[in-house]
Biotite code that builds the C-alpha atoms (Angstrom):
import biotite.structure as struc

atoms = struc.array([
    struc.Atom([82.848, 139.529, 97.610], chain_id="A", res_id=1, res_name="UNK", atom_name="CA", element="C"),
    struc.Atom([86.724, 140.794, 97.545], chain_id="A", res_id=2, res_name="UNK", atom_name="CA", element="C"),
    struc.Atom([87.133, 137.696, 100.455], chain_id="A", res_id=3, res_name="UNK", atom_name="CA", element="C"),
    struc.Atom([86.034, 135.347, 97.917], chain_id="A", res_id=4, res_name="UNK", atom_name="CA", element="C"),
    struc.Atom([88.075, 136.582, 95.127], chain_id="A", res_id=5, res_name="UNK", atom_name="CA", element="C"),
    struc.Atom([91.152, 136.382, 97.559], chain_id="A", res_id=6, res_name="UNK", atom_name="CA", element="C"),
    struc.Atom([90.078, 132.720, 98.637], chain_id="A", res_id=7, res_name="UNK", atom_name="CA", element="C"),
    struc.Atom([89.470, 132.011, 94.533], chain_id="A", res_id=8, res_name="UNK", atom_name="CA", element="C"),
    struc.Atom([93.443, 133.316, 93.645], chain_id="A", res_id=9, res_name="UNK", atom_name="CA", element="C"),
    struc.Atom([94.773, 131.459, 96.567], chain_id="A", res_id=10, res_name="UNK", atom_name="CA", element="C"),
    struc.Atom([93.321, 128.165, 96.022], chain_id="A", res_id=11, res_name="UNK", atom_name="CA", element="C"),
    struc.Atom([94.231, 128.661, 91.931], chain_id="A", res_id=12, res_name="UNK", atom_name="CA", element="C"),
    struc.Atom([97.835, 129.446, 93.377], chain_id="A", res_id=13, res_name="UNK", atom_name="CA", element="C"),
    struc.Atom([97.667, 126.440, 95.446], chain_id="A", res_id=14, res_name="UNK", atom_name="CA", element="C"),
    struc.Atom([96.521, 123.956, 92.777], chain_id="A", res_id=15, res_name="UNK", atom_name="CA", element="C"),
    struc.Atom([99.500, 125.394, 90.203], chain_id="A", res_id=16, res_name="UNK", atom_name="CA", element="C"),
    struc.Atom([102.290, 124.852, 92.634], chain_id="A", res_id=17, res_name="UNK", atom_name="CA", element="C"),
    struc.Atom([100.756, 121.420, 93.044], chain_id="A", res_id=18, res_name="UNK", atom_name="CA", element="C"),
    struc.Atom([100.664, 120.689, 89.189], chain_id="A", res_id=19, res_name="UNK", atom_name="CA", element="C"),
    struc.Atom([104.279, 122.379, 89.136], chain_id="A", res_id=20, res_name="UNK", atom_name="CA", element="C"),
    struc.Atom([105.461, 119.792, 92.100], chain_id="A", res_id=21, res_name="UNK", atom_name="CA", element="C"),
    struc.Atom([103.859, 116.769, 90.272], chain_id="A", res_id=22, res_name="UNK", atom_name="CA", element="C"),
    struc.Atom([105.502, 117.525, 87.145], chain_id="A", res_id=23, res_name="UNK", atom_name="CA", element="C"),
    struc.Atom([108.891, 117.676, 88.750], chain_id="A", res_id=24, res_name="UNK", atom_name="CA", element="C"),
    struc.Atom([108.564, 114.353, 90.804], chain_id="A", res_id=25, res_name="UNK", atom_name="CA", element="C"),
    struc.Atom([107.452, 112.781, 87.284], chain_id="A", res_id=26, res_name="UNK", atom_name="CA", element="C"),
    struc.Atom([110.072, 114.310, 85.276], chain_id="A", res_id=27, res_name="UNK", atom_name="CA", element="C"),
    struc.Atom([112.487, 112.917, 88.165], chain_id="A", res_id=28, res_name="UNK", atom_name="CA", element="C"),
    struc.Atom([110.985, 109.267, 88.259], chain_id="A", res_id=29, res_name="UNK", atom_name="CA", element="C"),
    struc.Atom([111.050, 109.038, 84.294], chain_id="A", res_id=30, res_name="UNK", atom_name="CA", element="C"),
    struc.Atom([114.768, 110.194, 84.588], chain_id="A", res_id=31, res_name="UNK", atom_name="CA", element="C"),
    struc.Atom([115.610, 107.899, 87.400], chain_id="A", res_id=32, res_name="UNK", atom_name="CA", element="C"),
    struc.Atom([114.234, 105.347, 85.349], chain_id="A", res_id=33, res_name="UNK", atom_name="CA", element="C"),
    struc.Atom([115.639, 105.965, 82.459], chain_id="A", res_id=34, res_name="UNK", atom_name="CA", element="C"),
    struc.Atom([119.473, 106.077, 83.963], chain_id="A", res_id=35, res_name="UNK", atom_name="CA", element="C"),
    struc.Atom([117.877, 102.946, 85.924], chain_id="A", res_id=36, res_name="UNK", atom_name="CA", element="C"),
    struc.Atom([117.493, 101.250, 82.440], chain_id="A", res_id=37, res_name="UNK", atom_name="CA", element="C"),
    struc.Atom([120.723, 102.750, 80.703], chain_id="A", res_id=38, res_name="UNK", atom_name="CA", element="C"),
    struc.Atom([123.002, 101.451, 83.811], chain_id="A", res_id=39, res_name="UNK", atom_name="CA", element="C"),
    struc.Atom([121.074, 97.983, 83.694], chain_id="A", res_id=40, res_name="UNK", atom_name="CA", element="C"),
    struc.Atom([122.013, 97.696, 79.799], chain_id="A", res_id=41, res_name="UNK", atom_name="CA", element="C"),
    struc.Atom([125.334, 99.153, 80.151], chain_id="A", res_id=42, res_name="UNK", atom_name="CA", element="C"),
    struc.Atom([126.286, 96.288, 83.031], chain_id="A", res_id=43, res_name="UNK", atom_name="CA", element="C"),
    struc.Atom([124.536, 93.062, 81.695], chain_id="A", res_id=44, res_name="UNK", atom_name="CA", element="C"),
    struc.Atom([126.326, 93.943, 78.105], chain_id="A", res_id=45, res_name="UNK", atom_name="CA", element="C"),
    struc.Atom([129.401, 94.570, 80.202], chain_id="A", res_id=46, res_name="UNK", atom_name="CA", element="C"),
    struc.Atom([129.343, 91.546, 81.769], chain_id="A", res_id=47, res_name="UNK", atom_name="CA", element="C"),
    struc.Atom([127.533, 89.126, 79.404], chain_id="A", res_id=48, res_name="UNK", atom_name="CA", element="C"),
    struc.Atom([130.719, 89.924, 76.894], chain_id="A", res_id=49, res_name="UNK", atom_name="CA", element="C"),
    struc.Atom([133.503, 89.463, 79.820], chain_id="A", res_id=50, res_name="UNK", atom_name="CA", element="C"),
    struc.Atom([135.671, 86.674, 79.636], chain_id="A", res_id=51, res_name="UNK", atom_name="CA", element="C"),
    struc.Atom([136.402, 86.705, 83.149], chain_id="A", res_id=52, res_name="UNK", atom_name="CA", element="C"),
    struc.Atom([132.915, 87.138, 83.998], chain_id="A", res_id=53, res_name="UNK", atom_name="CA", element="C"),
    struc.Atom([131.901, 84.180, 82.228], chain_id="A", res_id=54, res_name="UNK", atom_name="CA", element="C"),
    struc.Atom([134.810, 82.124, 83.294], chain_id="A", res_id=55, res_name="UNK", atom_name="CA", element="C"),
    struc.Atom([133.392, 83.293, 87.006], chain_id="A", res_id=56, res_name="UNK", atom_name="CA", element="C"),
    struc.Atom([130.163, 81.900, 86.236], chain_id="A", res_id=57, res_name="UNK", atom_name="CA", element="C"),
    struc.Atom([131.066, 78.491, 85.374], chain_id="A", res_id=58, res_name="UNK", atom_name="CA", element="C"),
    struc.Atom([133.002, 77.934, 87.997], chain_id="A", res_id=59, res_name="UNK", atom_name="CA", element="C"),
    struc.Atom([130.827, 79.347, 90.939], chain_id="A", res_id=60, res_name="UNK", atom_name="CA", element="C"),
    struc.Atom([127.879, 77.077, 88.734], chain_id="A", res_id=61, res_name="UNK", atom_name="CA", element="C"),
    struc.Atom([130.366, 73.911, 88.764], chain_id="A", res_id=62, res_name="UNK", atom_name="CA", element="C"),
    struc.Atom([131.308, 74.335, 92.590], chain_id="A", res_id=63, res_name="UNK", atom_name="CA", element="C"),
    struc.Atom([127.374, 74.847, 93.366], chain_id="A", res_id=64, res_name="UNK", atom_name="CA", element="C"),
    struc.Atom([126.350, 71.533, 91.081], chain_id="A", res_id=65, res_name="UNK", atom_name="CA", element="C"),
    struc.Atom([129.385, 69.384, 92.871], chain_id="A", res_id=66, res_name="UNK", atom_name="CA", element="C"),
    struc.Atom([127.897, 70.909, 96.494], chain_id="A", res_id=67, res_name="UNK", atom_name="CA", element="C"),
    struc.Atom([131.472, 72.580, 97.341], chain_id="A", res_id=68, res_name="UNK", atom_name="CA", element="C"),
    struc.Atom([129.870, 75.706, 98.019], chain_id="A", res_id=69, res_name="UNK", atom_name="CA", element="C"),
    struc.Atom([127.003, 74.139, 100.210], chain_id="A", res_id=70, res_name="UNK", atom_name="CA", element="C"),
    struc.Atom([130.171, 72.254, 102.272], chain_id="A", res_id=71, res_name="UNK", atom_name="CA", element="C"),
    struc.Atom([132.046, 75.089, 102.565], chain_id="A", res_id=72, res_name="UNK", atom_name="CA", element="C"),
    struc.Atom([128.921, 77.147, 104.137], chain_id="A", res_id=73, res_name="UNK", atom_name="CA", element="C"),
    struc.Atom([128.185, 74.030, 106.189], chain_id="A", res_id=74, res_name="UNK", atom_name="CA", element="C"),
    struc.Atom([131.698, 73.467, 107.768], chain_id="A", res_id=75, res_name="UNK", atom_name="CA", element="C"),
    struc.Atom([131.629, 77.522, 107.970], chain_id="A", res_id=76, res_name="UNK", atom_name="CA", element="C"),
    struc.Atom([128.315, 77.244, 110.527], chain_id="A", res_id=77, res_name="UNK", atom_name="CA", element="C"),
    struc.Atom([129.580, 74.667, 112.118], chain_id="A", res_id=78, res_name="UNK", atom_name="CA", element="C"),
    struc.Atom([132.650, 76.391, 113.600], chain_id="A", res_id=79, res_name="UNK", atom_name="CA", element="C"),
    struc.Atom([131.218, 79.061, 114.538], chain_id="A", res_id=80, res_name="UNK", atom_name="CA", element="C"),
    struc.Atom([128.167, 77.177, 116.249], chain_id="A", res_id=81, res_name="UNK", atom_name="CA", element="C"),
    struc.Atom([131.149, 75.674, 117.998], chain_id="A", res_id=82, res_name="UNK", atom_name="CA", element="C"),
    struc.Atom([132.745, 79.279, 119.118], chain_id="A", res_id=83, res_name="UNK", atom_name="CA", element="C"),
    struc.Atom([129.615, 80.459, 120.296], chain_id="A", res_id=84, res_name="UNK", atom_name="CA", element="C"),
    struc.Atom([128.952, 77.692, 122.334], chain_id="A", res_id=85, res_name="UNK", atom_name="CA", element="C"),
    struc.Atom([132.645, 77.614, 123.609], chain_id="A", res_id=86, res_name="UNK", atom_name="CA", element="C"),
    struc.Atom([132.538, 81.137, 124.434], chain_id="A", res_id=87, res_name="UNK", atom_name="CA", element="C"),
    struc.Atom([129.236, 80.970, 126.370], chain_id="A", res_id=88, res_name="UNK", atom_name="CA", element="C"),
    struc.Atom([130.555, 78.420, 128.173], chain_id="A", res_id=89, res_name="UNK", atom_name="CA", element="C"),
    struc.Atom([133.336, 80.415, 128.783], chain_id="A", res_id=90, res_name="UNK", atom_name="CA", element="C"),
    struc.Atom([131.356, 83.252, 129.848], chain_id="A", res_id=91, res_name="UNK", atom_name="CA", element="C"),
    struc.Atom([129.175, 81.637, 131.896], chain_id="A", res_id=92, res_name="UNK", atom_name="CA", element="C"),
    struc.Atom([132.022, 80.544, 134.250], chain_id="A", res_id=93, res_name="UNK", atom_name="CA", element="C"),
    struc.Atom([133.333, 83.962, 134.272], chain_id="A", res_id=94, res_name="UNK", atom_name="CA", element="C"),
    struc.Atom([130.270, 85.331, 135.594], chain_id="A", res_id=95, res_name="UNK", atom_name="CA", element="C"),
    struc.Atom([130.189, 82.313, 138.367], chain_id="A", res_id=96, res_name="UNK", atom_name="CA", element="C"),
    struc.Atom([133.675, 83.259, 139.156], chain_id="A", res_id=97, res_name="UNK", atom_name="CA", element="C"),
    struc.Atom([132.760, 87.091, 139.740], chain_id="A", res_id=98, res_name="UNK", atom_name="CA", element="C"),
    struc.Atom([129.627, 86.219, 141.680], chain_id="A", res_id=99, res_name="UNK", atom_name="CA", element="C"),
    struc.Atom([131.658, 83.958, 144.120], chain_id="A", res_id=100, res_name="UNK", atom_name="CA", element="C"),
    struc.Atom([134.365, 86.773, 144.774], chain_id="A", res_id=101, res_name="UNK", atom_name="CA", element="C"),
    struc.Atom([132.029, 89.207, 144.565], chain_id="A", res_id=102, res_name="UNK", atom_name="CA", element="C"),
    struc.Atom([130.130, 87.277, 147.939], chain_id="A", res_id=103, res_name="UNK", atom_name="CA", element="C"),
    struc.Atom([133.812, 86.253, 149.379], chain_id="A", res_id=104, res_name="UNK", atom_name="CA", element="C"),
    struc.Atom([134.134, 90.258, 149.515], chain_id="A", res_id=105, res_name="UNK", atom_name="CA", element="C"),
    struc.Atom([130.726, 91.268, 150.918], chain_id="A", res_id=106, res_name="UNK", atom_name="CA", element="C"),
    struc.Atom([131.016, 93.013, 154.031], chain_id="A", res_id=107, res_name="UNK", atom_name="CA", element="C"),
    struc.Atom([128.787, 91.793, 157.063], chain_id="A", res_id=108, res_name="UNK", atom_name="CA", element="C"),
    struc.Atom([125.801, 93.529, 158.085], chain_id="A", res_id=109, res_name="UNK", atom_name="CA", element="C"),
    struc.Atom([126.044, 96.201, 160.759], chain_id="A", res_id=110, res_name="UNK", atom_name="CA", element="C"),
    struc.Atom([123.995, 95.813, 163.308], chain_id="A", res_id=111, res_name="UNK", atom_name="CA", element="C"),
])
């Protein structure tokens, strides 16, 4: 009878530090969300009333209607699809360099 009285307070102990841990992660979502919100307000106002900001936006809209943008990241690729392939190339005879010397150098057999 006293076992089950123990097991009864324990599992009531249990279940309040459970309710006590659930309340705290709530109370910490609502007030992540909350600053979540407040920051997002805070920076579209910011922004939506900046000259320079808006002035941005045009002209990264204007270059992306006229396709500059899309060149720029197309020429961009293409260079470096060029280094790689100049520098594998370059590697690769390297390596075929090493491997020769590194036969020139082998010692014979001992028999």
């Amino acid at each position: 009878r006293e076992e089950d009285k123990d097991q009864t307070r324990e599992r009531k102990r249990e279940k309040k530090r459970r309710t006590n841990e659930t309340s705290t992660t709530s109370r910490m979502s609502f007030v992540g969300r909350l600053a979540n919100y407040v920051l997002n307000e805070f920076l579209v106002n910011a922004l939506a009333n900046s000259k320079s900001f808006q002035r941005f936006a045009v002209r990264t809209d204007d270059a992306m209607r006229k396709g500059n943008v899309y060149k720029t990241v197309s020429e961009g690729a293409s260079k470096a699809k060029e280094s790689v392939e100049r520098y594998a190339e370059e590697a690769k005879e390297v390596a075929e360099k090493f491997a020769k010397e590194a036969v020139a150098k082998k010692p014979p057999p001992n028999s």
